[in-house]
N, C-alpha and C positions, 0 to 999 in steps of 0.2 A: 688380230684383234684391233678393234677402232679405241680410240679414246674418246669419251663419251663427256661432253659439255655442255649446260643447260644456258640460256639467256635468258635470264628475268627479266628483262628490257624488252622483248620480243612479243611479249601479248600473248603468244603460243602456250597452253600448257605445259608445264613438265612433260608431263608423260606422253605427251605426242611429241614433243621431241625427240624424247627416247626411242618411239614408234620410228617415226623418221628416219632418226641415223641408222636405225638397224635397217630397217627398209635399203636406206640409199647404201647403206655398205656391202647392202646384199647386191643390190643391181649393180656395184661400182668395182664389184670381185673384191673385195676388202674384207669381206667375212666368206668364209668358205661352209659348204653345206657338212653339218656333221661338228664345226666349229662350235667348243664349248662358252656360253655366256656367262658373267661373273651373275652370285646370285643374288635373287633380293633384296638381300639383306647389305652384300656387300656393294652393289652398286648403289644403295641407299645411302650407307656409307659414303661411298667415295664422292657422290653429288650432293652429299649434305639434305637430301630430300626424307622425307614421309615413307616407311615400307611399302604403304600402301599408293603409293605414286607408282613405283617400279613394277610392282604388282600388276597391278590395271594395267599398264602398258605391255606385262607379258601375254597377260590373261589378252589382252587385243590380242596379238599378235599370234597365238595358241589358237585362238577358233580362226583366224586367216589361215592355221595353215605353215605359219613363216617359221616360228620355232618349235621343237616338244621338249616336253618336259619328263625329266625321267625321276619316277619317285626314288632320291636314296643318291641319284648321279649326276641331277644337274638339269639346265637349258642347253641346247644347242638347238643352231639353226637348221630346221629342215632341209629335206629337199628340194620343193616348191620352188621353180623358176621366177625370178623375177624381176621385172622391169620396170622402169620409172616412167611413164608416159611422158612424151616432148614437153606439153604445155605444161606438164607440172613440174618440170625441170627448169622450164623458162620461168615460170611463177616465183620457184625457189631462187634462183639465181637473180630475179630483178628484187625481191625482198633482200637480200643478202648485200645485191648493188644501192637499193636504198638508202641501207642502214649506213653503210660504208660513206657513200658521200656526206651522206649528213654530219657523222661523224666528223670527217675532214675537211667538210665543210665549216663545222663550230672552230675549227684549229685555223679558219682560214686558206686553207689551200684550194687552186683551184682546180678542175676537171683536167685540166692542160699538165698538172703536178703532178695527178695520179695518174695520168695517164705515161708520162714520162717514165714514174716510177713504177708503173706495172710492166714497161717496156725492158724496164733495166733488171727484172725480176726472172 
């Protein structure tokens, strides 16, 4: 099971976030096919978000194909192969490297600092 984290900071919807991590947990083997997802309700719960946030993001993910849903037993992730395409892997990863420097950038550190300290990681 992935732990599931939203960024209000990030300009992305909620619920394509949601979309996202389940996506990339799928292609990253982090979620397994047949793997039960917490429900509506309770991942609305635990992100502090709208039912209807968690909702829409299944309901996507339901006509893709990626989860089903079983009346009475849950979500779990389909079977449905799937993979992240390169550039959208690059895409996420230079968003992700944005945020990051900028961040440590407000703190003052430089490129040479992170870098250092991604090396010691």
């Amino acid at each position: 099971m992935i732990e599931f984290k939203l960024d209000p900071k990030s300009g992305v919807p909620f619920y394509r976030q949601i979309i996202d991590q389940i996506r990339f947990g799928i292609a990253s083997g982090n979620l397994a096919v047949g793997e039960q997802l917490p429900t509506v309700r309770g991942l609305a719960v635990e992100l502090k978000v709208n039912l209807n946030t968690v909702s829409k993001a299944y309901k996507e993910l339901e006509i893709q194909n990626i989860i089903e849903t079983h009346q009475g037993t849950g979500t779990f992730i389909g079977d449905t192969k799937l993979s992240i395409p390169d550039d959208e892997k690059q895409s996420k990863l230079k968003t992700i490297v944005t945020e990051f420097t900028t961040i440590a950038s407000s703190y003052g550190f430089t490129k040479n600092d992170l870098i250092n300290q991604l090396k010691k990681n």
